[in-house]
C-alpha positions in Angstrom: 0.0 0.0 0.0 1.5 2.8 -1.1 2.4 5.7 1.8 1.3 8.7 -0.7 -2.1 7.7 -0.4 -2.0 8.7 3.6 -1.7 12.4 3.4 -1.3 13.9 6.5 -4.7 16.2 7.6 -3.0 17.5 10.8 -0.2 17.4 13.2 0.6 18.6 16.7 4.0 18.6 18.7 4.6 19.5 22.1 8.2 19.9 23.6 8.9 19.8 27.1 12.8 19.2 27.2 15.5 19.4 24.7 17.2 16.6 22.9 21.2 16.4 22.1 23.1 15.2 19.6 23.8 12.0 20.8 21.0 11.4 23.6 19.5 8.0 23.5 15.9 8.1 23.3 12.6 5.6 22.9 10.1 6.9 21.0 6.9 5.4 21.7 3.6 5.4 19.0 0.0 4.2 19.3 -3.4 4.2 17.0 -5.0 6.7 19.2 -8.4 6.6 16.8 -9.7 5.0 13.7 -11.9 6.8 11.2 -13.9 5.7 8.3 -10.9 7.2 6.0 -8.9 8.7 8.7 -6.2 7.0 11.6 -4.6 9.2 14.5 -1.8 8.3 15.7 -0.3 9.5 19.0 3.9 9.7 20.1 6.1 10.0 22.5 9.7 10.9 22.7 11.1 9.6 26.1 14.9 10.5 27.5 15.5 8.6 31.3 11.9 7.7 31.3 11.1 11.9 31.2 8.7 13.2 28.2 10.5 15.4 26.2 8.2 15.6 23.5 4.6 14.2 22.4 2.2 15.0 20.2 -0.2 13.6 17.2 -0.9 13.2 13.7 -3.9 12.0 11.1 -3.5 10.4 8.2 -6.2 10.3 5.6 -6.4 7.6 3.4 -7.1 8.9 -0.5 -7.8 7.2 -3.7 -5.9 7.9 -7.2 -7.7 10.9 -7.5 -6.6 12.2 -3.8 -10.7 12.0 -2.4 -10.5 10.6 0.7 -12.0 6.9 0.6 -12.2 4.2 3.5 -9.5 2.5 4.9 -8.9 -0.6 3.4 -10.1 -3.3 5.0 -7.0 -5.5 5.5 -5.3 -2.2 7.2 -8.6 -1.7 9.7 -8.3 -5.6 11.0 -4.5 -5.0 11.8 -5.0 -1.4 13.6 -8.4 -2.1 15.0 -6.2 -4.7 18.1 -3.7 -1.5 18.2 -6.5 1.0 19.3 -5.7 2.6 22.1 -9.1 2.5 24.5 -7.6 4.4 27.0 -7.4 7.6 24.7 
């Protein structure tokens, strides 16, 4: 499936510590919300367990003519056991 056909709708950051060059870091992401056409998907960037950054982004999915279209079934039966409930 080709990643063009997820344009992203919107995106959000929020930083809470700097990062060096050089820091080690996990990064952490989870489906935070499936639409008919649409997934969010929410991050984290950790340093000593601390939040130094999180934030969130939507993908839509389009078809060959860029109109947003629904997800693709095979996609929705992998993400739908990643949904985060908690959210």
């Amino acid at each position: 499936m080709p990643v063009t056909r997820f344009p992203r709708r919107a995106v959000s950051a929020s930083f809470e510590r700097p990062l060096a060059d050089g820091d080690e870091y996990i990064v952490e992401l989870e489906v935070e919300k499936l639409g008919n056409t649409s997934i969010t998907y929410a991050w984290r960037v950790l340093k000593a367990e601390l939040v130094d950054s999180d934030g969130a982004h939507t993908v839509i999915h389009v078809d060959g003519s860029g109109e947003p279209t629904p997800l693709p079934d095979a996609l929705r039966a992998v993400l739908d056991d990643l949904v985060n409930d908690t959210a």
